[in-house]
C-alpha positions as CSV (number, residue, x, y, z in Angstrom):
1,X,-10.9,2.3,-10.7
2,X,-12.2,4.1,-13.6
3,X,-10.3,2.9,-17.2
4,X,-8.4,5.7,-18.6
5,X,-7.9,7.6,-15.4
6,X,-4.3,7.3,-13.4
7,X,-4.7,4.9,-10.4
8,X,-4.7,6.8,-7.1
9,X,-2.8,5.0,-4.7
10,X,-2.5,5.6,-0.7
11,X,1.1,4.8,1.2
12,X,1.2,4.5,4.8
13,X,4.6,4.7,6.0
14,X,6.1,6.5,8.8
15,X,9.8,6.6,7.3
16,X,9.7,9.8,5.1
17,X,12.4,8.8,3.0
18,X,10.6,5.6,2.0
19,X,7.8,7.2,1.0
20,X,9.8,10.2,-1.1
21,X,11.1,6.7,-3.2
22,X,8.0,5.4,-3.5
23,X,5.8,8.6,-4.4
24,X,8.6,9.4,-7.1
25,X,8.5,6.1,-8.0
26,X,4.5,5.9,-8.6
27,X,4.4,9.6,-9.8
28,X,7.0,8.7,-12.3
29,X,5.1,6.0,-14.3
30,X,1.5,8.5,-14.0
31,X,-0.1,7.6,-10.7
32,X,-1.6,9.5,-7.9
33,X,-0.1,8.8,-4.7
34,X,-1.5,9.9,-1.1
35,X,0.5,10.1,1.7
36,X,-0.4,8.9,5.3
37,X,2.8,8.5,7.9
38,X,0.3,7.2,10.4
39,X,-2.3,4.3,11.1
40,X,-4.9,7.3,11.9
41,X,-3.7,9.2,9.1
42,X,-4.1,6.2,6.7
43,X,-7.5,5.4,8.0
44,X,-8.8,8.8,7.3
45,X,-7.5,9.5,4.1
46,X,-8.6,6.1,2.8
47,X,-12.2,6.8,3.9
48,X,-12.0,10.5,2.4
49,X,-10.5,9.7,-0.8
50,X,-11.1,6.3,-1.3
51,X,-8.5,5.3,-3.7
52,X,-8.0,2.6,-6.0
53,X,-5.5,0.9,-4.4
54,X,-3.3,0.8,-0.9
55,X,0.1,0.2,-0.3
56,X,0.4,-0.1,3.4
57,X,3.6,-0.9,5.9
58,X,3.3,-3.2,8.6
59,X,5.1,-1.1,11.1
60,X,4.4,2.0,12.5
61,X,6.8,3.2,15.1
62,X,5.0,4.4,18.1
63,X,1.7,3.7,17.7
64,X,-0.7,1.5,19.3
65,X,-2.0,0.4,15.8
66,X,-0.1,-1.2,13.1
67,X,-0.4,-2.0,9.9
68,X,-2.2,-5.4,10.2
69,X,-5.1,-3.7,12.3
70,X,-4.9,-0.4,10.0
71,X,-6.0,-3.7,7.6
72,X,-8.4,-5.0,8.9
73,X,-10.6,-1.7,10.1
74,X,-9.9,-1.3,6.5
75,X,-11.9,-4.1,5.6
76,X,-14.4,-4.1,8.3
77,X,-15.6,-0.7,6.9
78,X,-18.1,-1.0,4.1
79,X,-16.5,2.2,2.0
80,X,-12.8,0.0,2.1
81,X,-13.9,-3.3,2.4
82,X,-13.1,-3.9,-1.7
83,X,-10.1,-1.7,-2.2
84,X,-6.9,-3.7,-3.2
85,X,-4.2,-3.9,-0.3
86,X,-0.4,-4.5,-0.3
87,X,1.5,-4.9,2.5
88,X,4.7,-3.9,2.9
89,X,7.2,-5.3,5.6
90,X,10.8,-5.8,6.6
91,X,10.0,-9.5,7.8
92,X,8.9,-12.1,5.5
93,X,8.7,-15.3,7.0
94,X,5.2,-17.8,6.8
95,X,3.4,-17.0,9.7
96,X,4.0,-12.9,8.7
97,X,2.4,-13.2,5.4
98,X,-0.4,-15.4,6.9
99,X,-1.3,-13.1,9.1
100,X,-1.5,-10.6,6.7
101,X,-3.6,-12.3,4.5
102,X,-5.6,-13.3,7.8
103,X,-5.6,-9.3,7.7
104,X,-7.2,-8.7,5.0
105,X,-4.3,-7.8,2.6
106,X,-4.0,-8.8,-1.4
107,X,-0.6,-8.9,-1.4
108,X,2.5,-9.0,0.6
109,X,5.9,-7.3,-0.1
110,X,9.7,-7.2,1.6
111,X,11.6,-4.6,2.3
112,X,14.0,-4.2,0.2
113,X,11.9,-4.4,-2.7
114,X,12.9,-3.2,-6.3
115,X,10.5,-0.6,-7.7
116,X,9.5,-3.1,-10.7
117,X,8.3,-5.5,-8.2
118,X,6.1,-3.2,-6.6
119,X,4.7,-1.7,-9.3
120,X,3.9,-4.9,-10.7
121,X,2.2,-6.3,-7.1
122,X,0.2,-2.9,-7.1
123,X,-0.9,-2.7,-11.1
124,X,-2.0,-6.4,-10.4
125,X,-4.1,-5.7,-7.3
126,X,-5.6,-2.9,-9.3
127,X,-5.9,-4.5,-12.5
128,X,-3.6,-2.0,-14.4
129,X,-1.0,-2.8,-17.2
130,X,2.7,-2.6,-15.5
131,X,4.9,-0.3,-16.8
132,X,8.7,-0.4,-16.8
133,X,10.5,0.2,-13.3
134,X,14.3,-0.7,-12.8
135,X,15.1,1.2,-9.6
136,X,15.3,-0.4,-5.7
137,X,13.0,0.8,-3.1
């Protein structure tokens, strides 16, 4: 990320409404968010735009891929490898956030999260100061 410039930030999720909270909630406090609603979607646009930071779900309704393999291709590819992950998920037991750190990810999030939380997990990943959030996601 380049100091002084907004982080850009790319959510995978395939609920719309989830990601209308969480772009407000990013665009709110001066960040650039991308939008992907699936894994093939995510993995292009991270390759294209290359942002400074990922906020990725877990699940993806319907698709052969989910969010631990959208991960890991994530880090297999040399243009990817470095950039900051959180995963997102509605489970949140041991063996889920071992295997997304087994994944690749930098951090792990539950669903319901408040929207200080995950701005906090995602300014830490990227190394940003944390702004002020009070809302739930």
């Amino acid at each position: 990320m380049v100091a002084g410039k907004a982080p850009r930030v790319l959510f995978a999720d395939d609920d719309a409404e989830v990601r209308a909270v969480v772009r407000s909630t990013l665009q709110s406090h001066g960040w650039t968010v991308y939008e992907a609603a699936t894994p093939a979607a995510t993995l292009d646009l991270a390759f294209h735009e290359q942002p400074d930071g990922i906020l990725l779900d877990v699940v993806f309704r319907q698709h052969s891929l989910d969010g631990l393999g959208v991960c890991r291709k994530l880090r297999e590819a040399p243009l990817t490898r470095n950039i900051p992950i959180v995963m997102l998920a509605a489970e949140s037991t041991a063996a889920d956030r071992e295997q997304a750190v087994a994944a690749g990810a930098t951090a792990y999030l539950t669903k319901p999260v408040r929207a200080q939380e995950l701005v906090r997990a995602l300014s830490d990943a990227l190394g940003v100061g944390t702004p002020d959030a009070p809302r739930d996601i």
